[in-house]
MIRO-163496 format. One record per residue (C-alpha): residue number from 0; x, y, z. Coordinates in nm, 2 decimals. Layout:
// residues N
PT     n       xx       yy       zz
PT   NUM        X        Y        Z
...
//
This chain:
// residues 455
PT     n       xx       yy       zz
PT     0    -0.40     2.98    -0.97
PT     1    -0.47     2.77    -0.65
PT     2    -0.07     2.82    -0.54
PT     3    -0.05     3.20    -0.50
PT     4     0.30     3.31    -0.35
PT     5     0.15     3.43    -0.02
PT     6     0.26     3.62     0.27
PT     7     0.28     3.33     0.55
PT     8     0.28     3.57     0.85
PT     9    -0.05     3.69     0.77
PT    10    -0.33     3.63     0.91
PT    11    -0.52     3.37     0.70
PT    12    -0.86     3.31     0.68
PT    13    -0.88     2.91     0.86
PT    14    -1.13     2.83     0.55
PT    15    -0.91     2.96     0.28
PT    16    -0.82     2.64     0.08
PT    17    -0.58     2.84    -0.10
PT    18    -0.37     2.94     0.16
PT    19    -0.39     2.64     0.36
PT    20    -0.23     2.44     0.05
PT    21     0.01     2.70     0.01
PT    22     0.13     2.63     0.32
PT    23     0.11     2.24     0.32
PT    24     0.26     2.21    -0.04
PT    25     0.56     2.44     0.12
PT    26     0.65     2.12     0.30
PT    27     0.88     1.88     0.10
PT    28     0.73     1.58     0.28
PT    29     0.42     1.67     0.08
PT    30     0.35     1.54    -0.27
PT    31     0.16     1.64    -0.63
PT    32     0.06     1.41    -0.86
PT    33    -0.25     1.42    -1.12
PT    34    -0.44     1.18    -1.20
PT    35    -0.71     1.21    -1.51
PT    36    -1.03     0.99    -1.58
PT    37    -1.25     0.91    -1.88
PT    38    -1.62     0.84    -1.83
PT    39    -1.78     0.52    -1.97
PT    40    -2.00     0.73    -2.22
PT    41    -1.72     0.95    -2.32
PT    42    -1.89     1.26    -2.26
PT    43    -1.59     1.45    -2.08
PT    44    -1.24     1.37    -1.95
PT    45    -1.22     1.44    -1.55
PT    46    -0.90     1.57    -1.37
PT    47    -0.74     1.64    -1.02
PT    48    -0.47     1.71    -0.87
PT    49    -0.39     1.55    -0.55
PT    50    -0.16     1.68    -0.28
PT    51    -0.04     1.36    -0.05
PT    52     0.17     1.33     0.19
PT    53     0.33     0.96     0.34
PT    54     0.37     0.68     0.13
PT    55     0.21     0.34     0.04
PT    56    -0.06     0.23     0.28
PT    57     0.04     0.53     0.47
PT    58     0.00     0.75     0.23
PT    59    -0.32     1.03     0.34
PT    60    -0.47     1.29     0.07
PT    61    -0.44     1.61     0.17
PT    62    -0.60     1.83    -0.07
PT    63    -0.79     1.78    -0.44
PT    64    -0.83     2.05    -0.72
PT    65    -1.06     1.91    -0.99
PT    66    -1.03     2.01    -1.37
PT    67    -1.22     1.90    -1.69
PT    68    -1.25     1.93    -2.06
PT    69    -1.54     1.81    -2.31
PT    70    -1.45     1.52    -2.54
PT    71    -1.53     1.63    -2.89
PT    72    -1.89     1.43    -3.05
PT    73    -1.65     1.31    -3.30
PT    74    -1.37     1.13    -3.09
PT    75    -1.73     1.02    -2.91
PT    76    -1.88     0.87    -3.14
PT    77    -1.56     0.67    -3.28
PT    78    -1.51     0.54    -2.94
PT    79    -1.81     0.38    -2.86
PT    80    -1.83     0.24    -3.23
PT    81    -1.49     0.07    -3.10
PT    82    -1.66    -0.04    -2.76
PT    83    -1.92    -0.19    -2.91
PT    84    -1.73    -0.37    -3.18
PT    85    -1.84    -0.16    -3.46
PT    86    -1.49    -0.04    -3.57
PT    87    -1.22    -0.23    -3.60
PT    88    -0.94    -0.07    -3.86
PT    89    -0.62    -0.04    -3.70
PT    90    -0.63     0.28    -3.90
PT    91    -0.87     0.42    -3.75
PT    92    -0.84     0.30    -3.40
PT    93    -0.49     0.48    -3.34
PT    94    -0.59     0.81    -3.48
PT    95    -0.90     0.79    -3.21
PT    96    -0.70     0.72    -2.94
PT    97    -0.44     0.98    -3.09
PT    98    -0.69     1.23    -3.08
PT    99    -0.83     1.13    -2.75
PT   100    -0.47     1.24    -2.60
PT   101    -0.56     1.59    -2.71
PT   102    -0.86     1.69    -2.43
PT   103    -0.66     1.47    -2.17
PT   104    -0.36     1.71    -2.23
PT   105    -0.58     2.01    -2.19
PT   106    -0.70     1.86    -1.83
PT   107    -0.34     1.85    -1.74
PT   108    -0.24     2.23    -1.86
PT   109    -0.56     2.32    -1.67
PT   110    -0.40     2.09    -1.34
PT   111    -0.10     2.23    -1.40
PT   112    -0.20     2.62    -1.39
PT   113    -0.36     2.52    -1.07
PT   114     0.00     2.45    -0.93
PT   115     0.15     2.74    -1.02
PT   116     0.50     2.79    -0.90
PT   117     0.48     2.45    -0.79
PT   118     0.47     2.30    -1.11
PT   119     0.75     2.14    -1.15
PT   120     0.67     1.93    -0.84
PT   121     0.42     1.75    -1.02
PT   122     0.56     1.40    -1.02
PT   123     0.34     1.21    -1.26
PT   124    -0.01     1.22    -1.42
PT   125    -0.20     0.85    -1.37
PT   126    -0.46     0.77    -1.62
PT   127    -0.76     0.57    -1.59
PT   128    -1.00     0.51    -1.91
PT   129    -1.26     0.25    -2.01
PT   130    -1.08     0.08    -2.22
PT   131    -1.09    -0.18    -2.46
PT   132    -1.16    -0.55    -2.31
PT   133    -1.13    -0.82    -2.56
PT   134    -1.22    -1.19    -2.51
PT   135    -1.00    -1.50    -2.75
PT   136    -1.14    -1.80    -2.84
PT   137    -0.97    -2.01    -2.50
PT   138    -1.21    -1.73    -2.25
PT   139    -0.88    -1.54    -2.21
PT   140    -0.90    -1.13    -2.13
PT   141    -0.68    -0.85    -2.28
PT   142    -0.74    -0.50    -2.25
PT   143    -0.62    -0.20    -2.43
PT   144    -0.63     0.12    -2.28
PT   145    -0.77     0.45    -2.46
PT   146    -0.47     0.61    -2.39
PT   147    -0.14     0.74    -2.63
PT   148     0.07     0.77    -2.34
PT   149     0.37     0.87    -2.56
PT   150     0.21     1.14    -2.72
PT   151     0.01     1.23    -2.38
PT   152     0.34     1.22    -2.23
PT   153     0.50     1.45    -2.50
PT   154     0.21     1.71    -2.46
PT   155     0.22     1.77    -2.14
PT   156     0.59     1.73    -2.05
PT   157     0.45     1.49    -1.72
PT   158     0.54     1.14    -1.73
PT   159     0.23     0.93    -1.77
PT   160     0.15     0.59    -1.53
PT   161    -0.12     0.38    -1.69
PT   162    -0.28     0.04    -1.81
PT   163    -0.37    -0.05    -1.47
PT   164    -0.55    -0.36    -1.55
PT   165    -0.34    -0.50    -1.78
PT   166    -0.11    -0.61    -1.49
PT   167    -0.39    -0.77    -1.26
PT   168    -0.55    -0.96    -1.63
PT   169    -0.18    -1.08    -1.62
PT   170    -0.15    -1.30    -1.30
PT   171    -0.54    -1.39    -1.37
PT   172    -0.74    -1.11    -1.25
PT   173    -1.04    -0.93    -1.38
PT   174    -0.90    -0.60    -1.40
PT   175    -1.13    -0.46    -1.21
PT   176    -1.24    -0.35    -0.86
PT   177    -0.88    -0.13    -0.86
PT   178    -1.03     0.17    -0.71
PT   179    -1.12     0.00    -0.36
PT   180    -0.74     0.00    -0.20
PT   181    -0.79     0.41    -0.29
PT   182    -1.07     0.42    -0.14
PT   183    -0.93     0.28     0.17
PT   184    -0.69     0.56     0.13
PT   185    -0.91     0.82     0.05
PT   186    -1.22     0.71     0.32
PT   187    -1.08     0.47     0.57
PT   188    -1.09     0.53     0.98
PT   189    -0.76     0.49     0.97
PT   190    -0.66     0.70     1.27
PT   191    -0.31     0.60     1.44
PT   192    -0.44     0.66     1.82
PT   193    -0.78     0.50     1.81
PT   194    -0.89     0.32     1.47
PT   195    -1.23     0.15     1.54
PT   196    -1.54     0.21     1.32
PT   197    -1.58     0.06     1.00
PT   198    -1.72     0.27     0.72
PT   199    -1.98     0.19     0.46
PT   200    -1.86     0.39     0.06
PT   201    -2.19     0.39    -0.14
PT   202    -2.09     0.49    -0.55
PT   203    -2.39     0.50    -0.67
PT   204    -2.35     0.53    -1.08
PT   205    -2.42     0.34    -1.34
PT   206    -2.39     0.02    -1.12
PT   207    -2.39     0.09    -0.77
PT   208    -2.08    -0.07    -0.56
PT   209    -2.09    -0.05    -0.16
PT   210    -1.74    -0.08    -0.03
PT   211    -1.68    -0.24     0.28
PT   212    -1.41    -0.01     0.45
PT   213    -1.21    -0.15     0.76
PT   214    -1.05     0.03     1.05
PT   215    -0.70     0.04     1.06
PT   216    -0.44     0.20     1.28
PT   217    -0.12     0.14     1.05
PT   218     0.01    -0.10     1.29
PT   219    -0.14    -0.43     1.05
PT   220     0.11    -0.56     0.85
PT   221    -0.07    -0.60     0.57
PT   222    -0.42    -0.37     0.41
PT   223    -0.72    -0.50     0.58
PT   224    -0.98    -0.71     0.44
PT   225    -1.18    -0.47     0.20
PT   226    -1.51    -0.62     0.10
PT   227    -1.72    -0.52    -0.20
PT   228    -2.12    -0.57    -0.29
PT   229    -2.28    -0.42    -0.61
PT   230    -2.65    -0.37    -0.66
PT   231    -2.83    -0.17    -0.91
PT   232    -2.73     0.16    -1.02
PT   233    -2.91     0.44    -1.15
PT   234    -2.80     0.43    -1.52
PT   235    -3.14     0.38    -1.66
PT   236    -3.27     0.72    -1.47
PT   237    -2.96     0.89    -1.66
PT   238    -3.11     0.76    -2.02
PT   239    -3.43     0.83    -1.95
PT   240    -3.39     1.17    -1.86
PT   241    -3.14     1.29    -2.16
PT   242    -3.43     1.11    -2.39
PT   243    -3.71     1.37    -2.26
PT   244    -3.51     1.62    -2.18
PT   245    -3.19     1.66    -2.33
PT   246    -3.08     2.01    -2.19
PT   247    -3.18     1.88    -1.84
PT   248    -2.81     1.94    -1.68
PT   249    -2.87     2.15    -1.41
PT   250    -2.89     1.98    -1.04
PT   251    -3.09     2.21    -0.89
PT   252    -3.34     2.13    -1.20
PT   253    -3.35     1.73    -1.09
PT   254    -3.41     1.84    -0.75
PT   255    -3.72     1.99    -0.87
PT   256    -3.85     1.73    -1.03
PT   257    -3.77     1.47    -0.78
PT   258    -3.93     1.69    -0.48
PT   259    -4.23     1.72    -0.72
PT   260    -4.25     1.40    -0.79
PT   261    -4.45     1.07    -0.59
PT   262    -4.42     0.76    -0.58
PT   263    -4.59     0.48    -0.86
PT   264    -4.58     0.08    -0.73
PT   265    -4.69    -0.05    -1.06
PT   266    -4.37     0.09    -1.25
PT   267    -4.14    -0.07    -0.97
PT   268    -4.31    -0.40    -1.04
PT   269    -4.23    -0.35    -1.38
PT   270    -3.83    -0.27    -1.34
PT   271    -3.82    -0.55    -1.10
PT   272    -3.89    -0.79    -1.34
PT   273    -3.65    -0.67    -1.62
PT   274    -3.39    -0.62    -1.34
PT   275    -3.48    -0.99    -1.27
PT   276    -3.43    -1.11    -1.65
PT   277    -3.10    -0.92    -1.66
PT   278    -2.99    -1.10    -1.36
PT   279    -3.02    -1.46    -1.46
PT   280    -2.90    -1.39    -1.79
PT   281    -2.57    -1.70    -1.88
PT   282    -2.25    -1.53    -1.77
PT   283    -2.36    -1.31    -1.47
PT   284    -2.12    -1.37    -1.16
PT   285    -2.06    -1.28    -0.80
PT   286    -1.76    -1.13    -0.95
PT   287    -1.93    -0.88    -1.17
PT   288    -2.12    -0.80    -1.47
PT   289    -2.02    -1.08    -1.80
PT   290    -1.77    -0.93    -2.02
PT   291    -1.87    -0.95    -2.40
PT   292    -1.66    -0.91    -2.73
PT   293    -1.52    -0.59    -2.79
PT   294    -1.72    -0.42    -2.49
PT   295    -1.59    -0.30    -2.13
PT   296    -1.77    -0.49    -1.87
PT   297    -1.90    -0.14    -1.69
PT   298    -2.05    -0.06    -2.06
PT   299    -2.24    -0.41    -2.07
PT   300    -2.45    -0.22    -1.77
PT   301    -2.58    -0.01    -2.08
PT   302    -2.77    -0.26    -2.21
PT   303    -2.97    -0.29    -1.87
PT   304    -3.02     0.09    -1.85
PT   305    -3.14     0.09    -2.21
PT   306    -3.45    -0.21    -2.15
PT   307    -3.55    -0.01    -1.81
PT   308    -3.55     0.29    -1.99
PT   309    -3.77     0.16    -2.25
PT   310    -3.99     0.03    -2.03
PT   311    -4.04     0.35    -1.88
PT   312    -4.13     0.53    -2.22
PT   313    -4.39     0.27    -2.26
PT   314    -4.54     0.34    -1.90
PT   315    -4.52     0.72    -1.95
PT   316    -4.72     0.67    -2.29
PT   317    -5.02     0.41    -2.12
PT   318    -5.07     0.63    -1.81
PT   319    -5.04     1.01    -1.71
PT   320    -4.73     1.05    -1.55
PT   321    -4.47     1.34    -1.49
PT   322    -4.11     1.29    -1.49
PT   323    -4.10     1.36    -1.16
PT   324    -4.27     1.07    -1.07
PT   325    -4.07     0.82    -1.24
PT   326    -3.74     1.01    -1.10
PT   327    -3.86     0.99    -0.74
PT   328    -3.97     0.63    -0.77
PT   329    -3.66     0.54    -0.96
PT   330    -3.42     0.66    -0.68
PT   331    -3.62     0.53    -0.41
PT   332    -3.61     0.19    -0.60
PT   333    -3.23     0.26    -0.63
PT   334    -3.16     0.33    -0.25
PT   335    -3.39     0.02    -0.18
PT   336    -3.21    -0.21    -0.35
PT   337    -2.86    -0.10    -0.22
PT   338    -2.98    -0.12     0.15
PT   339    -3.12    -0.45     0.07
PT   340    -2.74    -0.53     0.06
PT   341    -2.67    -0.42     0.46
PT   342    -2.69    -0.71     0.59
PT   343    -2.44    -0.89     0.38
PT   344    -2.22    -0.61     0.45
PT   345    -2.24    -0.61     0.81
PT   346    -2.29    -0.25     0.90
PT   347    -2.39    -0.18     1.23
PT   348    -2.59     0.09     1.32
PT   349    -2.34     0.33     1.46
PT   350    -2.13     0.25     1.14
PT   351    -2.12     0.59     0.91
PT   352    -2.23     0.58     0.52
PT   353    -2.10     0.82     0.30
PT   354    -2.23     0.85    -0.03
PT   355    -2.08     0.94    -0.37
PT   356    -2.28     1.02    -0.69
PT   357    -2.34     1.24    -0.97
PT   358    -2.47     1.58    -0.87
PT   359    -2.77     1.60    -1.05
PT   360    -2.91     1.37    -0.78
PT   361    -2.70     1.37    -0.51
PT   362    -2.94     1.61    -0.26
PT   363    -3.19     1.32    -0.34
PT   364    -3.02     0.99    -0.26
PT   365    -2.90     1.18     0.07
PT   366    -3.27     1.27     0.18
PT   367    -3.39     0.90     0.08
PT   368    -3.07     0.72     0.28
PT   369    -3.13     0.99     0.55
PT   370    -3.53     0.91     0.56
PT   371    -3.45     0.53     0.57
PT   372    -3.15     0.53     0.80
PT   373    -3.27     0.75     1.06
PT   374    -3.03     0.65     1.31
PT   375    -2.67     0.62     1.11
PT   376    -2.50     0.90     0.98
PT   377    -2.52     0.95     0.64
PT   378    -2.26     1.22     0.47
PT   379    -2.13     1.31     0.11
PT   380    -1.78     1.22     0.06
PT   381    -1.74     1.53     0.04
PT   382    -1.83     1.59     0.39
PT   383    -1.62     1.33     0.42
PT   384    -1.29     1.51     0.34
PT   385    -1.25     1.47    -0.06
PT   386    -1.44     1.81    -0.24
PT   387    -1.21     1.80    -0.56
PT   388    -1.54     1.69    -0.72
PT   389    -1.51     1.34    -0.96
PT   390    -1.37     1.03    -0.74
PT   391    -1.23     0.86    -1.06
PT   392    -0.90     1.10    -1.11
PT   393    -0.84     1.12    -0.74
PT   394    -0.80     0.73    -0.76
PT   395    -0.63     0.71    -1.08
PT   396    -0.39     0.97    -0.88
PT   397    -0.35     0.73    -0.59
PT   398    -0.28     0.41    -0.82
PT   399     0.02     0.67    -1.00
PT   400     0.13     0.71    -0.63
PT   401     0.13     0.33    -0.53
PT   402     0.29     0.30    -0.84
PT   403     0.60     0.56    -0.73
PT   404     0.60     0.38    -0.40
PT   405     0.64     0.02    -0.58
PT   406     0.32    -0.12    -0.32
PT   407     0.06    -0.37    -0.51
PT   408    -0.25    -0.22    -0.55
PT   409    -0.47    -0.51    -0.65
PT   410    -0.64    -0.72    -0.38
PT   411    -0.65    -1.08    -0.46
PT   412    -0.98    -1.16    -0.28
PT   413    -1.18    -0.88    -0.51
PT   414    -0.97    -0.92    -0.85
PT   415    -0.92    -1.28    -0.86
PT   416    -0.56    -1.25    -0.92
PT   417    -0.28    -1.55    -0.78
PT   418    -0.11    -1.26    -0.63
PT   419    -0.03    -0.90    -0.63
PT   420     0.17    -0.68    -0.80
PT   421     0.23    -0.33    -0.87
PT   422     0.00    -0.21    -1.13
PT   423     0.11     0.02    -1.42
PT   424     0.30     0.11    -1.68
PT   425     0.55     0.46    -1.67
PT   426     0.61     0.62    -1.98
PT   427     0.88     0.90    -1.93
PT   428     0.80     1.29    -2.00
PT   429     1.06     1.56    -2.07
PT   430     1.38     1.48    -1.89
PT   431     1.38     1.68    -1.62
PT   432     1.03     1.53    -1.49
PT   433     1.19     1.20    -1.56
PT   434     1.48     1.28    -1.33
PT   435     1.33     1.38    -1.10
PT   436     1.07     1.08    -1.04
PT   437     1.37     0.82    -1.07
PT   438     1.54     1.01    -0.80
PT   439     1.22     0.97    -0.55
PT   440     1.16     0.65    -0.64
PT   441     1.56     0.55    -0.57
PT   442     1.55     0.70    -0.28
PT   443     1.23     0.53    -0.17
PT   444     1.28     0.23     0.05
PT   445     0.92     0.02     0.01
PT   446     0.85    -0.19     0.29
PT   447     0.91    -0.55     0.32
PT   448     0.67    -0.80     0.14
PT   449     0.65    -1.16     0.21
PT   450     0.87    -1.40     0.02
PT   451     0.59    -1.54    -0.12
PT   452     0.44    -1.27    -0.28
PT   453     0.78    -1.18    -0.37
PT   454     0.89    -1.40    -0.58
//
């Protein structure tokens, strides 16, 4: 339980996370909402609950718990057949996502444990899933979310926020890009005394994004200007590794291998010119990756991790190489490429970089951005003042919480859109919770907004 009824006149230990959110959550100024995250390969649904406090572009996180659950091979396997267009009966398309609802609900019993006798201050649970992105005839986009929220909503009592991009696809967004306003939030020098440095958020995953961050001291009247660059992610060095060796899951384990490991020129030239052939492929944009029939746009990064990886395979069998080679040279290629994007972003020297990705190679991209940026400081965003674990259910938590606070959370310059909006859809839970988040969000006075964007 990470809300134990404690004494508050003892003396605490100053590191004790447990008592120090005892103590903040005590406050009433101080919120709990949850927010829960699918990955793009369906392996596992990702929770966390977020304690906040302030609202809007004001709001601050104060503390993250981070829960999780497998998704079943089954439920798997059925929904990337439905990503990649294979299945298509109505049928069986609602008993997936139906069945989907099942480990989500288990992530929020697990969340809600976590609050203990706070429980019933958990306002709502925000979802955030792949998806199902659709393309008509006339080039227009619809997506469908993996989500029941009506039977999500009736397991787990919470009221569910989601679709999140349905409402930016609506006033001609892309849908995508939602997570860099949270991030902002989350990561943003946004101190009310003296807000000056602009920070650099690396997500290195599949794709890797760099996120522009902005200084801010509240005082602007509206968010600052929140730039975003993507280069290659590391994807391929995911697929390659779960081909040779499957039960490879440890981090410590990658960290051997990549320390092992040296460096091998010829294979760069090689993923170089497949990263090339991808790239000049009809469809590609500055906004982001093309978005096929039937298939997410982050999943159409699949196909590019499959060709590297089997380009790889067909190095490994021509020459004597470890896999410790090819995972040293394939995040040094990585890290390459995304500080070949610096300069676009405009990062000065004195600017900080915080990194985000998957543990399994998290120790390594910090020592290669260390070694090639010996005179910025590079941190985890964890250091950084978010160590609930995942990033995705923290943001899905903050887009539930613009939601309460009624503040648009897609930025026109990134999504595309002819305005904002407020993003999401509520579907209530058991009265009580239901009563309860009316009541806040009654009571809430959002601030003003231009006519304009209004209207």
């Amino acid at each position: 339980m990470i809300f134990p009824t404690l004494n508050l006149r003892s003396t605490l230990d100053p590191e004790d996370a447990l008592g120090r959110i005892d103590r903040a959550i005590d406050d009433r100024n101080y919120r709990l909402t949850a927010g829960i995250s699918i990955s793009n390969r369906f392996e596992d649904v990702q929770g966390a609950l977020v304690v906040s406090q302030g609202h809007g572009k004001y709001l601050r996180v104060r503390h993250v718990v981070a829960a999780s659950a497998p998704i079943s091979p089954v439920i798997r396997q059925g929904c990337l057949e439905i990503i990649q267009g294979q299945l298509r009966d109505i049928d069986q398309l609602s008993q997936l996502i139906s069945d989907l609802a099942e480990p989500q609900a288990m992530v929020i019993e697990q969340l809600k444990c976590q609050a203990g006798k706070y429980v019933d201050r958990v306002l709502a649970v925000a979802v955030c899933d792949p998806g199902i992105w659709d393309q008509d005839f006339d080039g227009r986009v619809s997506y469908t979310p993996f989500c029941d929220a009506t039977r999500l909503a009736e397991l787990s009592g919470v009221t569910v926020i989601d679709a999140f991009p349905a409402r930016d696809l609506a006033v001609g967004g892309s849908g995508r890009r939602l997570e860099s306003l949270p991030y902002w939030i989350m990561f943003g020098d946004r101190n009310p005394r003296v807000a000056s440095q602009s920070r650099l958020l690396v997500s290195i995953e599949d794709r890797c994004r760099l996120y522009l961050l902005p200084a801010s001291d509240g005082l602007d009247s509206e968010v600052p200007q929140i730039h975003l660059f993507e280069s290659l992610g590391t994807g391929f060095l995911t697929e390659l590794i779960q081909r040779r060796f499957p039960d490879l899951q440890v981090p410590t384990e990658w960290d051997r291998l990549y320390a092992d490991g040296r460096q091998i020129p010829a294979l760069r030239t090689r993923w170089e010119s497949v990263d090339r052939e991808f790239g000049n492929l009809p469809g590609f944009s500055s906004l982001n990756l093309p978005i096929r029939e039937g298939s997410p746009p982050d999943f159409v990064e699949a196909d590019r991790s499959m060709r590297l990886a089997d380009v790889t395979e067909d190095y490994m069998r021509d020459n004597a190489v470890e896999c410790g080679d090819i995972l040293r040279t394939g995040i040094r290629w990585v890290v390459d490429q995304t500080l070949k994007q610096l300069p676009n972003v405009g990062m000065l020297k004195a600017g900080q970089i915080m990194v985000s990705c998957p543990a399994t190679i998290q120790a390594s991209c910090i020592n290669q951005f260390t070694q090639l940026l010996s005179d910025t400081r590079v941190m985890t965003t964890r250091q950084a003042g978010i160590d609930g674990g995942e990033l995705a259910p923290v943001v899905a938590a903050l887009l539930g919480l613009f939601h309460i606070d009624q503040m648009p959370a897609n930025l026109p310059w990134l999504t595309g859109a002819d305005c904002q909006r407020i993003l999401g859809r509520l579907t209530p839970g058991r009265p009580s919770n239901w009563r309860q988040l009316v009541r806040i969000m009654a009571d809430f006075k959002p601030a003003p907004m231009k006519l304009k964007d209004a209207i």
